[in-house]
CHARMM-style PDB file with segment names, atoms N, HN, CA, C and O in Angstrom:
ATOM      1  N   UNK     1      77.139 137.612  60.138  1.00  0.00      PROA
ATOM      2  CA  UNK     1      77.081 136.252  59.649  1.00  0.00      PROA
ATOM      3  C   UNK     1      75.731 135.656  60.009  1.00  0.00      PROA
ATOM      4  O   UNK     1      74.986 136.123  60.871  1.00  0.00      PROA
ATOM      5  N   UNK     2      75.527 134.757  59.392  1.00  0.00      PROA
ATOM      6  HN  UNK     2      76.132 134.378  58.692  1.00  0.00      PROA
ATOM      7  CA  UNK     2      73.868 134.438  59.426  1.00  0.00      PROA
ATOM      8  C   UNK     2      73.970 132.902  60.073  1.00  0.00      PROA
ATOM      9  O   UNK     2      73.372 132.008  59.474  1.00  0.00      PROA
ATOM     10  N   UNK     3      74.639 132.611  61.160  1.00  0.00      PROA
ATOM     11  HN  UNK     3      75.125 133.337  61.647  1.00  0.00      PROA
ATOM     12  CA  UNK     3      74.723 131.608  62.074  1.00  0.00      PROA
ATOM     13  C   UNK     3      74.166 131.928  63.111  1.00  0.00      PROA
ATOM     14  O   UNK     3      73.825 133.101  63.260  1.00  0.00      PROA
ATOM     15  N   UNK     4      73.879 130.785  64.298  1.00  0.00      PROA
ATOM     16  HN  UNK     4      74.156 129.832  64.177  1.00  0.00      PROA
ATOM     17  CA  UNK     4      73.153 131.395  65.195  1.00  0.00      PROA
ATOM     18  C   UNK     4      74.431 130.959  66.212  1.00  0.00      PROA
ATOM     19  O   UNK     4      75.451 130.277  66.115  1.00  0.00      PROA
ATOM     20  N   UNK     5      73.979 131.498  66.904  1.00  0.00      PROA
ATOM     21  HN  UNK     5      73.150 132.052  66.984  1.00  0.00      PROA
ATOM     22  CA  UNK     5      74.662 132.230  68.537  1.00  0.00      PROA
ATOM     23  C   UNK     5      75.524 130.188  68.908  1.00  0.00      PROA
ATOM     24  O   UNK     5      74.883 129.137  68.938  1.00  0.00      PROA
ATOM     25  N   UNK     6      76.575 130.312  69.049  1.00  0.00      PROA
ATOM     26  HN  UNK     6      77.095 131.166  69.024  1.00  0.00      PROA
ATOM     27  CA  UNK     6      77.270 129.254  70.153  1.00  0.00      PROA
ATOM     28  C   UNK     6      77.317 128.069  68.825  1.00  0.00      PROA
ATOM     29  O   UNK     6      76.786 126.990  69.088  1.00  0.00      PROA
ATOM     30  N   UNK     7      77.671 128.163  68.015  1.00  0.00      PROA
ATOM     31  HN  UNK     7      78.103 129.039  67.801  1.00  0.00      PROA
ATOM     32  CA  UNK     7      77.180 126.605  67.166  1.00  0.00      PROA
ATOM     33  C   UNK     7      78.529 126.767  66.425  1.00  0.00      PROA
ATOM     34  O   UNK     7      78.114 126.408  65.322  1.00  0.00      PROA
ATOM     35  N   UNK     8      79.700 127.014  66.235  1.00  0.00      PROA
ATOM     36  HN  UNK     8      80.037 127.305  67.131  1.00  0.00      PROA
ATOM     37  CA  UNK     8      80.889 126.457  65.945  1.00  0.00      PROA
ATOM     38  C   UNK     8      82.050 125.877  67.100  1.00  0.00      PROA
ATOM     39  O   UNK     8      82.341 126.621  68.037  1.00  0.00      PROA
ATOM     40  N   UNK     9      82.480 124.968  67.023  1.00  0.00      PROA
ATOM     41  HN  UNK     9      82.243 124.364  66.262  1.00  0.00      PROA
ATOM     42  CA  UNK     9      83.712 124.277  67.731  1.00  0.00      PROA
ATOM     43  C   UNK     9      85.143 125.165  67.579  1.00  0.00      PROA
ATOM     44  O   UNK     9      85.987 125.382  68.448  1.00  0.00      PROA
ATOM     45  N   UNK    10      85.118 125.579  66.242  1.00  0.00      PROA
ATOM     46  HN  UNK    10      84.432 125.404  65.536  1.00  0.00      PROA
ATOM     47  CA  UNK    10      86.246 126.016  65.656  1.00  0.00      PROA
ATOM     48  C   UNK    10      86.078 127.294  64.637  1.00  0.00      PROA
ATOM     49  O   UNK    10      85.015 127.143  64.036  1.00  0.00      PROA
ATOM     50  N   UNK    11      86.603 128.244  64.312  1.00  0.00      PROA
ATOM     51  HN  UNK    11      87.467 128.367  64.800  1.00  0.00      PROA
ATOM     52  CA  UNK    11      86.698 129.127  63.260  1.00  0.00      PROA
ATOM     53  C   UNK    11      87.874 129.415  63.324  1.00  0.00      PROA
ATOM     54  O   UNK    11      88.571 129.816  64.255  1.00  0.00      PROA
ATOM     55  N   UNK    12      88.260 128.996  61.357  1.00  0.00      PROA
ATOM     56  HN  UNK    12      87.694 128.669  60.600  1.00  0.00      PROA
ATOM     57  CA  UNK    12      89.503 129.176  61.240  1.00  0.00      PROA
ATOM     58  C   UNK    12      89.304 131.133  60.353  1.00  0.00      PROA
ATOM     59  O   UNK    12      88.404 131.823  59.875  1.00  0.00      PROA
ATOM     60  N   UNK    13      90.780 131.225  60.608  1.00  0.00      PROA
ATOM     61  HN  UNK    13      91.511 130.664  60.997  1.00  0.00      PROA
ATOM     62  CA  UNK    13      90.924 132.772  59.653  1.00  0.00      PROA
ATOM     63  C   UNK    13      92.190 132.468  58.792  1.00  0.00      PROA
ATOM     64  O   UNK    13      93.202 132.113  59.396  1.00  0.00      PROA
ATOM     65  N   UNK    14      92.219 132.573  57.482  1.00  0.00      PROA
ATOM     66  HN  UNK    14      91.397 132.861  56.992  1.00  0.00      PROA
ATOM     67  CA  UNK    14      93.514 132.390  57.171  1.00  0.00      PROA
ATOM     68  C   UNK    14      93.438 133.544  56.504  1.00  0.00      PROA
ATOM     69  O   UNK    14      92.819 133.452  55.443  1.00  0.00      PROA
ATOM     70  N   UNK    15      94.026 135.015  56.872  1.00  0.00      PROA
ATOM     71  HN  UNK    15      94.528 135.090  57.733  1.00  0.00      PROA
ATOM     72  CA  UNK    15      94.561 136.532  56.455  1.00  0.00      PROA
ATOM     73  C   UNK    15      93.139 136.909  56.522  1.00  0.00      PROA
ATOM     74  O   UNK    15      92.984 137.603  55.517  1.00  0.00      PROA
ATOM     75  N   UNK    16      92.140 136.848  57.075  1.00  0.00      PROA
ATOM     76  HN  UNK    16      92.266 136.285  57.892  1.00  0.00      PROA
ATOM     77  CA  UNK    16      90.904 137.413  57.033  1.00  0.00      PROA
ATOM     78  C   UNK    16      91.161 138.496  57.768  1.00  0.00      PROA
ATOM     79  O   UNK    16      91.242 139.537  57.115  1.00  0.00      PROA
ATOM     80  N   UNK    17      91.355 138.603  59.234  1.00  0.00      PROA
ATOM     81  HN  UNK    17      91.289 137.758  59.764  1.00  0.00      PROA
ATOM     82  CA  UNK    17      91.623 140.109  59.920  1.00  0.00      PROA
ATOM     83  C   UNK    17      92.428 140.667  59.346  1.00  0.00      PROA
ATOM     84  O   UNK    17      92.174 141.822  59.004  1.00  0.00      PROA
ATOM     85  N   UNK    18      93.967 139.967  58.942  1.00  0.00      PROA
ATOM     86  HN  UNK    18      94.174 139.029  59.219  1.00  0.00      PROA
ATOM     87  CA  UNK    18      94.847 140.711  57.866  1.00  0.00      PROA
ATOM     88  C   UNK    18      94.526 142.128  56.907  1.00  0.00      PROA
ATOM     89  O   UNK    18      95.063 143.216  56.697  1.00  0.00      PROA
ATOM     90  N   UNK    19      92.876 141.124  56.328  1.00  0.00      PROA
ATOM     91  HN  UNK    19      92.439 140.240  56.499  1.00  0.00      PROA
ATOM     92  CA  UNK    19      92.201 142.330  55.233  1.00  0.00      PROA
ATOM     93  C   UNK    19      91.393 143.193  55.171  1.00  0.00      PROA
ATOM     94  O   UNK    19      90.931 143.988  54.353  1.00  0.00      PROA
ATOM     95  N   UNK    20      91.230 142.742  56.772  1.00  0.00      PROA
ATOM     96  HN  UNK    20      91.605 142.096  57.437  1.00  0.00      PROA
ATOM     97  CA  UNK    20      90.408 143.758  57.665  1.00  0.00      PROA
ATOM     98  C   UNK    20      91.493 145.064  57.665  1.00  0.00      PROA
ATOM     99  O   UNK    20      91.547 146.171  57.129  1.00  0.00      PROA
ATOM    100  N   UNK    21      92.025 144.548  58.262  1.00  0.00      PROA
ATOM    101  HN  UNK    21      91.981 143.649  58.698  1.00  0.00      PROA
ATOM    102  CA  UNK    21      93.288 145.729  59.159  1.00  0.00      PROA
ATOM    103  C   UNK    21      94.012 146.175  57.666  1.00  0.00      PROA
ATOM    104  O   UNK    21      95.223 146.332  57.818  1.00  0.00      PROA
ATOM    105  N   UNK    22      93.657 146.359  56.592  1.00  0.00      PROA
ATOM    106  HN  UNK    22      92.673 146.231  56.469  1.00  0.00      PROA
ATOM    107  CA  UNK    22      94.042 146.907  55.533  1.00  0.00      PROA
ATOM    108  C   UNK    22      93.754 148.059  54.860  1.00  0.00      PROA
ATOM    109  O   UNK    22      94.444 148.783  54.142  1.00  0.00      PROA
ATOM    110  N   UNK    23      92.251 148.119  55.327  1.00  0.00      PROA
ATOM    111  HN  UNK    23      91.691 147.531  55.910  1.00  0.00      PROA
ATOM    112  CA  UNK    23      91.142 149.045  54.482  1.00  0.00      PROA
ATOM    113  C   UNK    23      90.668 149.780  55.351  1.00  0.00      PROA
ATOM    114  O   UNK    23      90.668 149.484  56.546  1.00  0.00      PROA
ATOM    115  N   UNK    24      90.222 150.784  54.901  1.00  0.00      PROA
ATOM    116  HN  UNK    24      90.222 151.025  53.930  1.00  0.00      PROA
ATOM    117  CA  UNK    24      89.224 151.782  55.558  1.00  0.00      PROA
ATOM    118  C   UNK    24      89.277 151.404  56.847  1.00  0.00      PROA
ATOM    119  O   UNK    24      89.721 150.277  57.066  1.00  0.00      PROA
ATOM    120  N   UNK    25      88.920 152.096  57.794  1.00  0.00      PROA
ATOM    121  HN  UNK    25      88.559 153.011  57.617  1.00  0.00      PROA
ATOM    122  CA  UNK    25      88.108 152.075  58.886  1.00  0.00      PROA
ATOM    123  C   UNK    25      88.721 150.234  59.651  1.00  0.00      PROA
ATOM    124  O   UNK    25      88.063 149.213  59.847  1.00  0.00      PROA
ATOM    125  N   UNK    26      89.419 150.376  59.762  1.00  0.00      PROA
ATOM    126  HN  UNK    26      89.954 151.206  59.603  1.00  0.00      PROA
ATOM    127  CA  UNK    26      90.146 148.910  60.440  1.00  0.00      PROA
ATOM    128  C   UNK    26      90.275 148.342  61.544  1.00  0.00      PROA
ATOM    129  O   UNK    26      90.574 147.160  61.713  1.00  0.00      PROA
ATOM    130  N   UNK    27      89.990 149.395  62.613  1.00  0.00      PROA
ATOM    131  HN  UNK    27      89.747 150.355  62.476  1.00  0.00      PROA
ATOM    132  CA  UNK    27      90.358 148.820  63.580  1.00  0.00      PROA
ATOM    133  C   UNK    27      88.706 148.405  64.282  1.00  0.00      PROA
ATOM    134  O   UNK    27      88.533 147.399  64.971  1.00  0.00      PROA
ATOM    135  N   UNK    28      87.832 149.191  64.010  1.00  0.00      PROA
ATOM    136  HN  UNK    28      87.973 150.008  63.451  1.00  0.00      PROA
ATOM    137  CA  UNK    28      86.163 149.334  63.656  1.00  0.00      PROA
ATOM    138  C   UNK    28      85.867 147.979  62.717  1.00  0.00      PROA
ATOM    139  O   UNK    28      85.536 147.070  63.478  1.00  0.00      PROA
ATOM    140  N   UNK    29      85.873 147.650  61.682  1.00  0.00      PROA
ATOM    141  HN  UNK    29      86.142 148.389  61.065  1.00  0.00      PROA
ATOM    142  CA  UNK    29      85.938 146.621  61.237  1.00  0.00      PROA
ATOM    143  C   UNK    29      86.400 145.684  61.616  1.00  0.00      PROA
ATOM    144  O   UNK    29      85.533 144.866  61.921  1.00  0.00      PROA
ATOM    145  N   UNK    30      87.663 145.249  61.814  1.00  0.00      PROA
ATOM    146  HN  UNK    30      88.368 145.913  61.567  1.00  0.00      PROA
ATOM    147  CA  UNK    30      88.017 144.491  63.041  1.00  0.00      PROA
ATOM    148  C   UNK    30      87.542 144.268  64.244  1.00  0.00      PROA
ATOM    149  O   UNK    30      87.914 143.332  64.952  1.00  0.00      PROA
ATOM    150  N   UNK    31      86.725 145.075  64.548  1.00  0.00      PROA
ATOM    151  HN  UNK    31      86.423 145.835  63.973  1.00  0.00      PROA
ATOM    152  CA  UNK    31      86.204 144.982  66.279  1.00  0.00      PROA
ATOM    153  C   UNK    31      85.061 144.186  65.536  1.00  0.00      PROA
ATOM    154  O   UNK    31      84.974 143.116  66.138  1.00  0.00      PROA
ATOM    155  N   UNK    32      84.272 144.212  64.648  1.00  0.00      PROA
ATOM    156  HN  UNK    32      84.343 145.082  64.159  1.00  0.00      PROA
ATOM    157  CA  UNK    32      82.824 144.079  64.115  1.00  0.00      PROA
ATOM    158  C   UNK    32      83.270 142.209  63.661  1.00  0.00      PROA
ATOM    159  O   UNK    32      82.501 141.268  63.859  1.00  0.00      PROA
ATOM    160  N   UNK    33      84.320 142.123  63.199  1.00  0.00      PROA
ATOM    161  HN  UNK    33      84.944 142.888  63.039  1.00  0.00      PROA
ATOM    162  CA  UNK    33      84.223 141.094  62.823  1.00  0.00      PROA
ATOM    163  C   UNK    33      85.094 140.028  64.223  1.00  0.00      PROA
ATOM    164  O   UNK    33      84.883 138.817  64.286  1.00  0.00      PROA
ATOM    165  N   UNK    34      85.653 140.458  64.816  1.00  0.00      PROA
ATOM    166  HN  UNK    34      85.825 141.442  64.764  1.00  0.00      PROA
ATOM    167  CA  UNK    34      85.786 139.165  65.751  1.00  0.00      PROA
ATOM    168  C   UNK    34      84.881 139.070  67.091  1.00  0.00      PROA
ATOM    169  O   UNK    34      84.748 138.111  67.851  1.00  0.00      PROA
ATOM    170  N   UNK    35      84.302 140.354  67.146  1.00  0.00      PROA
ATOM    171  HN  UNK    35      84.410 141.134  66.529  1.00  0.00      PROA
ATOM    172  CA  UNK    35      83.194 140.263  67.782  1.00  0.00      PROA
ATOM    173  C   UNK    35      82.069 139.023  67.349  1.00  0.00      PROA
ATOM    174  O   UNK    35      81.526 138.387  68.253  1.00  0.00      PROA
ATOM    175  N   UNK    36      81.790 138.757  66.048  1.00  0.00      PROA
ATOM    176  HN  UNK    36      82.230 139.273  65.314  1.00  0.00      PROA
ATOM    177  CA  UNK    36      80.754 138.126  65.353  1.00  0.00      PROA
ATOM    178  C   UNK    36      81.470 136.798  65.504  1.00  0.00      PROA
ATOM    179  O   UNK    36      80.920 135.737  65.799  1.00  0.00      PROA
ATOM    180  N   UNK    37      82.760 136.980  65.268  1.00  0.00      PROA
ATOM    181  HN  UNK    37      83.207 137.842  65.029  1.00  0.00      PROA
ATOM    182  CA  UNK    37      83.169 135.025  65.352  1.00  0.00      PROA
ATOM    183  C   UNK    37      83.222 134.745  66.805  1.00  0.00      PROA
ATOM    184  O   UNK    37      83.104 133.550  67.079  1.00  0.00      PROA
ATOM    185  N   UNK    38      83.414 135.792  68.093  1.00  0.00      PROA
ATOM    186  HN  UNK    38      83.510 136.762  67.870  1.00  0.00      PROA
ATOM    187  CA  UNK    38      83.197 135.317  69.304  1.00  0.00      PROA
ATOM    188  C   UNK    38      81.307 134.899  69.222  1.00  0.00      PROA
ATOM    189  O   UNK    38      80.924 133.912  69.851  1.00  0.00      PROA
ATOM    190  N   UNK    39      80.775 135.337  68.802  1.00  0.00      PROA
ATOM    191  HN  UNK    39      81.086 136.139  68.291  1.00  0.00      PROA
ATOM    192  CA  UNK    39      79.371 135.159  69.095  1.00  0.00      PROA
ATOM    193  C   UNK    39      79.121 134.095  68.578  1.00  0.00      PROA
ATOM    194  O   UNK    39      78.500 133.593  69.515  1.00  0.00      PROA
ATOM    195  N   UNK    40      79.118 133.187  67.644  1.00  0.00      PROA
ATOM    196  HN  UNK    40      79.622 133.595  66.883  1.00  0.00      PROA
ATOM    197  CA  UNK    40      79.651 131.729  66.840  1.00  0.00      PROA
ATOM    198  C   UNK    40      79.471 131.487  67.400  1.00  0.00      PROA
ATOM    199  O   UNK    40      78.307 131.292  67.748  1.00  0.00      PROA
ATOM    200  N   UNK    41      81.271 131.080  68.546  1.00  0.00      PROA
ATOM    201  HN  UNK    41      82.217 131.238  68.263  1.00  0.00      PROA
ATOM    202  CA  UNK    41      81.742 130.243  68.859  1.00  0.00      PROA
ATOM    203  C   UNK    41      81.221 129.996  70.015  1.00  0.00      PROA
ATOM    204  O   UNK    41      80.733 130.795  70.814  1.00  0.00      PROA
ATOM    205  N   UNK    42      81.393 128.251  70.132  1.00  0.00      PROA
ATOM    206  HN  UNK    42      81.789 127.602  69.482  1.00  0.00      PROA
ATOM    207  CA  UNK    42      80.766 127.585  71.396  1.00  0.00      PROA
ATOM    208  C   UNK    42      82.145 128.036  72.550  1.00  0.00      PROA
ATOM    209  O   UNK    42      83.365 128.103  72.399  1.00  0.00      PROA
ATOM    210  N   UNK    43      81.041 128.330  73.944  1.00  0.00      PROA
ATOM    211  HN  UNK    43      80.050 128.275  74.067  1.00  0.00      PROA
ATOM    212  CA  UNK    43      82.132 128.507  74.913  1.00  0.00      PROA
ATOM    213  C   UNK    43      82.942 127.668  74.877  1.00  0.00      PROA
ATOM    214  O   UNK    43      82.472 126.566  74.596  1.00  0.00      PROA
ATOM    215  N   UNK    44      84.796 127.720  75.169  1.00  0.00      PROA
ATOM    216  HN  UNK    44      85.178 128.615  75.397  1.00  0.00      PROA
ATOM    217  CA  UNK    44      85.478 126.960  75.294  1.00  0.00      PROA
ATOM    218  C   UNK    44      86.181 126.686  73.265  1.00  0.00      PROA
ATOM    219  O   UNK    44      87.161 126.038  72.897  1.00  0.00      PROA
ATOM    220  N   UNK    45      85.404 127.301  72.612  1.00  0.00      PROA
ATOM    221  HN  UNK    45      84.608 127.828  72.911  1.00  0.00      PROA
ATOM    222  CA  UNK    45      85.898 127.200  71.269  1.00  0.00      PROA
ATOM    223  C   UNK    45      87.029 127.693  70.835  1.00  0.00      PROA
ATOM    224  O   UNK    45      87.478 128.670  71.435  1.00  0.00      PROA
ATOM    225  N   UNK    46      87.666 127.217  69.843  1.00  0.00      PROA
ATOM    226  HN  UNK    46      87.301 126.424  69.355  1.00  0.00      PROA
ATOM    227  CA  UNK    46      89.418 127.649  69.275  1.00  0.00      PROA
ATOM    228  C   UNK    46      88.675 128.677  67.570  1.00  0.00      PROA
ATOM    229  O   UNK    46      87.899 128.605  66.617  1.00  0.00      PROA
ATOM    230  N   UNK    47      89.712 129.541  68.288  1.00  0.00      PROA
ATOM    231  HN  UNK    47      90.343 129.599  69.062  1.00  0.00      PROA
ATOM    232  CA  UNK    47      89.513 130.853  67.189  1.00  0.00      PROA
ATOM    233  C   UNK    47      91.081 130.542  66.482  1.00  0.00      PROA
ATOM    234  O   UNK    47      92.057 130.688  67.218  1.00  0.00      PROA
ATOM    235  N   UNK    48      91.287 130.125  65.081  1.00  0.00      PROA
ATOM    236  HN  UNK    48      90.494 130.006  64.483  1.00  0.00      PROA
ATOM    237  CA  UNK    48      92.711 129.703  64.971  1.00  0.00      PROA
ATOM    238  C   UNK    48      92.592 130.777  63.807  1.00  0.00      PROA
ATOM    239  O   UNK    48      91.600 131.143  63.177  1.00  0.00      PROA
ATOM    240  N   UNK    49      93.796 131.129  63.734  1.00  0.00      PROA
ATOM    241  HN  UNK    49      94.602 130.832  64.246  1.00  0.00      PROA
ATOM    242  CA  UNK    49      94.103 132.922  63.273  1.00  0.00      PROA
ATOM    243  C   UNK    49      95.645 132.583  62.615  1.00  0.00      PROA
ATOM    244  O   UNK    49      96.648 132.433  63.313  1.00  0.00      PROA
ATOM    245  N   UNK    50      95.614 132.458  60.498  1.00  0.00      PROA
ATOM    246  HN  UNK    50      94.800 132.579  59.931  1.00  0.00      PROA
ATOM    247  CA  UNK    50      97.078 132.406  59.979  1.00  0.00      PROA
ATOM    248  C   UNK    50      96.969 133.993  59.669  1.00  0.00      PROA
ATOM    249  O   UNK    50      96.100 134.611  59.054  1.00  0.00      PROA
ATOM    250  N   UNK    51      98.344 134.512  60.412  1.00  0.00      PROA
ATOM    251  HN  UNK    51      99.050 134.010  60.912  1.00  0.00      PROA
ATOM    252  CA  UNK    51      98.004 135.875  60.106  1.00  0.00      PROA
ATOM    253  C   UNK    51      99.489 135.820  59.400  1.00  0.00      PROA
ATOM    254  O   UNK    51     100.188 134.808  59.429  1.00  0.00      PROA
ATOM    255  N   UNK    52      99.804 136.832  58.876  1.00  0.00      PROA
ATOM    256  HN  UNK    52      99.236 137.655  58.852  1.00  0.00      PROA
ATOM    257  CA  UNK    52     101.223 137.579  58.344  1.00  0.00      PROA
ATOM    258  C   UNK    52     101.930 138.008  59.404  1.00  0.00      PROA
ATOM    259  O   UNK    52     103.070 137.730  59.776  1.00  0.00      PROA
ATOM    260  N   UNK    53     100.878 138.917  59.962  1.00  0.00      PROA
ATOM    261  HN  UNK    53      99.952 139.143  59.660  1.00  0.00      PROA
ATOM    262  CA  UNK    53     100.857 140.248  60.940  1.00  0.00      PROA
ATOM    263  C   UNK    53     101.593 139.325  62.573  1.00  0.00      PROA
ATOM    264  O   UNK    53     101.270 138.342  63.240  1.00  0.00      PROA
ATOM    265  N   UNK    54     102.768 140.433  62.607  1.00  0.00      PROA
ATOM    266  HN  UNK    54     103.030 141.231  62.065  1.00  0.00      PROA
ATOM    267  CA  UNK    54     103.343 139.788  64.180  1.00  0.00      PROA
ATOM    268  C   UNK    54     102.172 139.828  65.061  1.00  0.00      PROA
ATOM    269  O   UNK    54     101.238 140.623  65.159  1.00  0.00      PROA
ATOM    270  N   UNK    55     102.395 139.057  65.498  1.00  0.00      PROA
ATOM    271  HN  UNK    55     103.154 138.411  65.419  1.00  0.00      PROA
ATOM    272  CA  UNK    55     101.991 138.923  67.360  1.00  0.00      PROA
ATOM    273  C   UNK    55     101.482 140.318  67.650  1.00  0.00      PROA
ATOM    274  O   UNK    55     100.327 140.650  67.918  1.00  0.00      PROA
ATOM    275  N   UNK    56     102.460 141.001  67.557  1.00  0.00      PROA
ATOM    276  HN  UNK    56     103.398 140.732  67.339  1.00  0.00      PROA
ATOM    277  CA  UNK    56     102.035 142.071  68.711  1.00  0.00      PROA
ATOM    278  C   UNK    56     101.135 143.238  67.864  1.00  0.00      PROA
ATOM    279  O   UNK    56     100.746 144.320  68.304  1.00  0.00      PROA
ATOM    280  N   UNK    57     100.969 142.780  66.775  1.00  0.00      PROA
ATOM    281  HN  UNK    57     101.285 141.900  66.419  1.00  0.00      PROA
ATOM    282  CA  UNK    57      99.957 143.605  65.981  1.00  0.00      PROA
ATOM    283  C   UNK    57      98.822 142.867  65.841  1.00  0.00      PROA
ATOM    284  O   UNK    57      97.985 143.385  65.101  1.00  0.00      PROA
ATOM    285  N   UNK    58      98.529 141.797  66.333  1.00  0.00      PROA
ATOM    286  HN  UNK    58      99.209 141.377  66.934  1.00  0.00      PROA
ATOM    287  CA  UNK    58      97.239 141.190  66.183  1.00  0.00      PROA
ATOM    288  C   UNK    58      96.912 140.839  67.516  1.00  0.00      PROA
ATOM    289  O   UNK    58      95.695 141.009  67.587  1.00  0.00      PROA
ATOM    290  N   UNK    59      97.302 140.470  68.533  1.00  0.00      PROA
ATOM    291  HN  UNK    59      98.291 140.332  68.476  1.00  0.00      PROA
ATOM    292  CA  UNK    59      96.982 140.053  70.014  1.00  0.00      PROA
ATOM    293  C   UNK    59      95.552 141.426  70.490  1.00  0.00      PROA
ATOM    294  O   UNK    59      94.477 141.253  71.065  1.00  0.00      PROA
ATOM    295  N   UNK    60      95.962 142.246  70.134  1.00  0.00      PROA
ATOM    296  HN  UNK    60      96.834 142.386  69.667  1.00  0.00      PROA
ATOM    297  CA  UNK    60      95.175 143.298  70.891  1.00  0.00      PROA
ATOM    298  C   UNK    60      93.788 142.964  70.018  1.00  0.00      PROA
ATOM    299  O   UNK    60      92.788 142.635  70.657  1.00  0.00      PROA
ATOM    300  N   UNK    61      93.734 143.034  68.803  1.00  0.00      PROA
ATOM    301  HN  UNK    61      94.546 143.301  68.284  1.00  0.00      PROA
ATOM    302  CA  UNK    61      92.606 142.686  68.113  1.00  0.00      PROA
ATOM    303  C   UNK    61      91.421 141.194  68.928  1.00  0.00      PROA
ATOM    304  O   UNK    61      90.204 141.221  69.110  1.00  0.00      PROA
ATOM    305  N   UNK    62      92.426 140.074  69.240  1.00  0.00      PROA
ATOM    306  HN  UNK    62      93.415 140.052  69.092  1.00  0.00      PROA
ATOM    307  CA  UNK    62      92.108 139.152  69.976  1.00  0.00      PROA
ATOM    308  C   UNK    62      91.760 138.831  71.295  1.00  0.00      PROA
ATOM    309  O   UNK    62      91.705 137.728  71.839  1.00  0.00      PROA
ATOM    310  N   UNK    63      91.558 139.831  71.682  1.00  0.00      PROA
ATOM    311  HN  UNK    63      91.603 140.726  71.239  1.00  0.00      PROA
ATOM    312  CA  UNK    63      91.424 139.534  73.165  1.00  0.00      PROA
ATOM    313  C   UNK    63      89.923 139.676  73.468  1.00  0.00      PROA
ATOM    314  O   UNK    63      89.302 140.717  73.251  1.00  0.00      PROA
ATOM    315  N   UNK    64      89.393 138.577  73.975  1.00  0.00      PROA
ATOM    316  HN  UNK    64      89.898 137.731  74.151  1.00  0.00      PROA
ATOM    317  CA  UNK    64      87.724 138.728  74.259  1.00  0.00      PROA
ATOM    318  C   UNK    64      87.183 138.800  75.377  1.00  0.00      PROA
ATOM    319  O   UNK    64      87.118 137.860  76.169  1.00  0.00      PROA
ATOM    320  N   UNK    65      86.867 139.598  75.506  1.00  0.00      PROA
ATOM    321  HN  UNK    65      86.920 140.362  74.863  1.00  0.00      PROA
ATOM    322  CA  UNK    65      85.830 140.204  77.324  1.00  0.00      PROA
ATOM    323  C   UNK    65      84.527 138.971  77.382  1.00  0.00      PROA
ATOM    324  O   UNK    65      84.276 138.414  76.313  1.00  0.00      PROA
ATOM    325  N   UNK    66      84.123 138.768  78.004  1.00  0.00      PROA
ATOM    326  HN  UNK    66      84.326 139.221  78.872  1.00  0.00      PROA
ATOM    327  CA  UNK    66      83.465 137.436  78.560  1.00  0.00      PROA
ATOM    328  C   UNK    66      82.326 137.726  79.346  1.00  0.00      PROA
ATOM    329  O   UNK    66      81.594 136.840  79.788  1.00  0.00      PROA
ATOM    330  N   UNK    67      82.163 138.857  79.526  1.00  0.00      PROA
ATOM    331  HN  UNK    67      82.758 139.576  79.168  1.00  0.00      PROA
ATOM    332  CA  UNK    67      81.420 139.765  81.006  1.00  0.00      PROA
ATOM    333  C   UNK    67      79.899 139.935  80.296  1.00  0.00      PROA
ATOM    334  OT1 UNK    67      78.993 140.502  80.906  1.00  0.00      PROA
TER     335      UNK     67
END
């Protein structure tokens, strides 16, 4: 994405990882893309996620290392 580093409050997803986790290479794609919306987002920012997909098939996708 062609934003710079820390400059959203908020990023919404409505079925975006959904269509990730659909195609090819998914779980790789998935890493690539919430990696990029953690890099966005301002520390302390809300990542709000309408998924289909239960809980327990999307939590692991979500979890962000901080280190």
């Amino acid at each position: 994405m062609k934003y710079k580093n820390n400059c959203f409050d908020l990023v919404i997803d409505k079925s975006t990882l959904d269509s990730f986790l659909c195609g090819e290479h998914s779980f790789i794609n998935a890493a690539i893309y919430t990696k990029e919306v953690q890099r966005i987002l301002k520390v302390g920012g809300i990542f709000l996620v309408i998924s289909y997909g239960k809980p327990d098939n999307r939590l692991n996708h979500l979890v962000f290392n901080y280190c």
